[in-house]
C-alpha positions as CSV (number, residue, x, y, z in Angstrom):
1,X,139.9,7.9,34.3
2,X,137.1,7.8,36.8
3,X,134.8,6.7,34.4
4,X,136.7,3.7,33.3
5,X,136.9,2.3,36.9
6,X,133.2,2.7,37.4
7,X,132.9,1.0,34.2
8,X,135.2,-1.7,35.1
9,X,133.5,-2.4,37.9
10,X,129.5,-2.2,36.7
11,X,131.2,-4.9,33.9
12,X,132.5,-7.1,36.9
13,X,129.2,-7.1,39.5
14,X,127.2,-7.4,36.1
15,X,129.5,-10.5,35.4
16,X,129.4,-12.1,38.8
17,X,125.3,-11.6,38.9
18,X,124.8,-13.6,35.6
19,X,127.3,-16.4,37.1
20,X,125.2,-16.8,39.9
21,X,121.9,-16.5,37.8
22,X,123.4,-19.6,35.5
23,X,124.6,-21.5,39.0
24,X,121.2,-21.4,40.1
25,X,119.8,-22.4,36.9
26,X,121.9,-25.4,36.7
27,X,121.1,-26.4,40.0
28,X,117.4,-26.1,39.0
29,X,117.8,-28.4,36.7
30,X,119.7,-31.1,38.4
31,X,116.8,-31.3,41.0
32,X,114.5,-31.9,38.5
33,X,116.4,-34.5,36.5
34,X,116.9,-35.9,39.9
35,X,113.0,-35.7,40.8
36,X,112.3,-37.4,36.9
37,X,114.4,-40.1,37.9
38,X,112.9,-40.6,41.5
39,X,109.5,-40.9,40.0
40,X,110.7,-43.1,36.5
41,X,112.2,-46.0,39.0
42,X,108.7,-46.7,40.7
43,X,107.2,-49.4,38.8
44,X,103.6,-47.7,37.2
45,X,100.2,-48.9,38.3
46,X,98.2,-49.8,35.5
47,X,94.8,-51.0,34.6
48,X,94.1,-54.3,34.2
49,X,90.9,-55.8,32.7
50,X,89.1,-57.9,34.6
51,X,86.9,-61.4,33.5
52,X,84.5,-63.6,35.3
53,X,84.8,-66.8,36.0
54,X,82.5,-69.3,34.3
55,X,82.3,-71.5,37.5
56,X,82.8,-69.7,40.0
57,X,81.5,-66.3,39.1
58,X,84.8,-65.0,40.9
59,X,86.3,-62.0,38.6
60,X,90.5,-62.6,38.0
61,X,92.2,-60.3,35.7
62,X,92.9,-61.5,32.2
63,X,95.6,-63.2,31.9
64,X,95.6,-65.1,35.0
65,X,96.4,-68.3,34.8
66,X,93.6,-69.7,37.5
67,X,91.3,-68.1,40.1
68,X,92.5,-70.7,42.3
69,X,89.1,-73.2,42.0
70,X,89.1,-76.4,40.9
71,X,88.4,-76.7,37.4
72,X,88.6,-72.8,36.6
73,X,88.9,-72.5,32.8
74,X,91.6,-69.9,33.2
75,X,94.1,-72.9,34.6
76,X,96.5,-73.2,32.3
């Protein structure tokens, strides 16, 4: 009869531990998630490649419709 209480309760605190250990877990990953989200919402800073201006030797990057002089060949 003892043995079956101890039992019992080694079952129950062995129960309760691995509830908290999957609480934890859980909450583990919902900071991450959160933390991937935080950082996928910044808009990414990317590399650009740059070319020089035939008349005014000013570098804009390409695409760029003008460097802002008169009579750049970038001006669309």
């Amino acid at each position: 009869m003892f043995t079956k209480i101890i039992f019992t309760i080694i079952v129950v605190i062995a129960a309760w531990q691995g509830f908290k250990l999957f609480a934890r877990l859980q909450d583990q990953r919902e900071k991450r998630a959160k933390m991937d989200r935080k950082s996928s919402d910044q808009p990414s800073v990317g590399v650009e490649d740059m070319v020089q201006c035939s008349k005014c030797d000013a570098y804009v990057a390409r695409g760029t419709k003008s460097c802002g002089k008169d009579g750049c060949p970038f001006s669309g």
